[in-house]
C-alpha positions as CSV (number, residue, x, y, z in Angstrom):
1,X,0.0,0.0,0.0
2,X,1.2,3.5,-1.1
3,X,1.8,6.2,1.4
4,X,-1.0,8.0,-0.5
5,X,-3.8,5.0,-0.6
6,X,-3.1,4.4,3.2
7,X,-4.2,8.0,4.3
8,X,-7.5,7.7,2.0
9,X,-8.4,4.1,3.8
10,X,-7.4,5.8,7.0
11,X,-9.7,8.9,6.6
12,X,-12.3,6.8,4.7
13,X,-12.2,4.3,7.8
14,X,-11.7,6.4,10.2
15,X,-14.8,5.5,12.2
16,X,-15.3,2.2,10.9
17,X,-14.3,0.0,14.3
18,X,-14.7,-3.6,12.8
19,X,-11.9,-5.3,10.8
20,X,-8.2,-4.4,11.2
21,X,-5.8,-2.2,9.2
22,X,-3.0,-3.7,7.7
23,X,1.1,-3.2,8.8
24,X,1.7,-0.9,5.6
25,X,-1.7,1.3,6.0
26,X,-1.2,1.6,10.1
27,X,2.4,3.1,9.9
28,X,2.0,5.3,6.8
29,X,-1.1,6.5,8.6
30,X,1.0,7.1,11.8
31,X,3.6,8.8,9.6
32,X,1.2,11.0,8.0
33,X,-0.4,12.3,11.2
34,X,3.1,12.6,12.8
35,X,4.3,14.5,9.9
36,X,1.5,17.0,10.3
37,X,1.5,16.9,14.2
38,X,5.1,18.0,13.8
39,X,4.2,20.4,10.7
40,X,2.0,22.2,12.5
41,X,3.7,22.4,16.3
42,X,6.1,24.8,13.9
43,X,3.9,27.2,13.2
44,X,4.3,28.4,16.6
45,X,5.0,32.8,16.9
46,X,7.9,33.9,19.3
47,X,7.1,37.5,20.5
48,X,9.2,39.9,22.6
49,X,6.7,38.7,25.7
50,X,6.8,34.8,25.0
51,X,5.8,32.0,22.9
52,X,1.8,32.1,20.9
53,X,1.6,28.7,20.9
54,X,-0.7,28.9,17.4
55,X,0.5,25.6,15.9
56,X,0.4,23.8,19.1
57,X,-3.3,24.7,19.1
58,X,-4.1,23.3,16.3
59,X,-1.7,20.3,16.2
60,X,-3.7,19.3,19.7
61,X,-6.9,19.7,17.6
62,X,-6.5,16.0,16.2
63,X,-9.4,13.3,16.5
């Protein structure tokens, strides 16, 4: 399974709770949502005064 194909099974499944993903599909889904996570903690704004912690917001907005 492509890194592509297992991220639309993984949103296409992603409340489906019978069955079992494979090995491939988990891990590239994993990567994907790591990859983002990480993507988005970046987007954080340093300021004279501190840290805005705007990608942290929304990298804790996952499901």
């Amino acid at each position: 399974m492509s890194f592509g194909d297992a991220i639309l099974a993984g949103f296409r499944q992603y409340a489906e709770f019978g069955g079992r993903a494979g090995v491939a599909e988990f891990w590239w889904f994993i990567l994907f949502v790591t990859l983002v996570t990480s993507g988005l903690g970046a987007l954080n704004v340093a300021t004279p005064n501190g840290v805005i912690g705007v990608g942290s917001s929304l990298a804790s907005v996952r499901g």
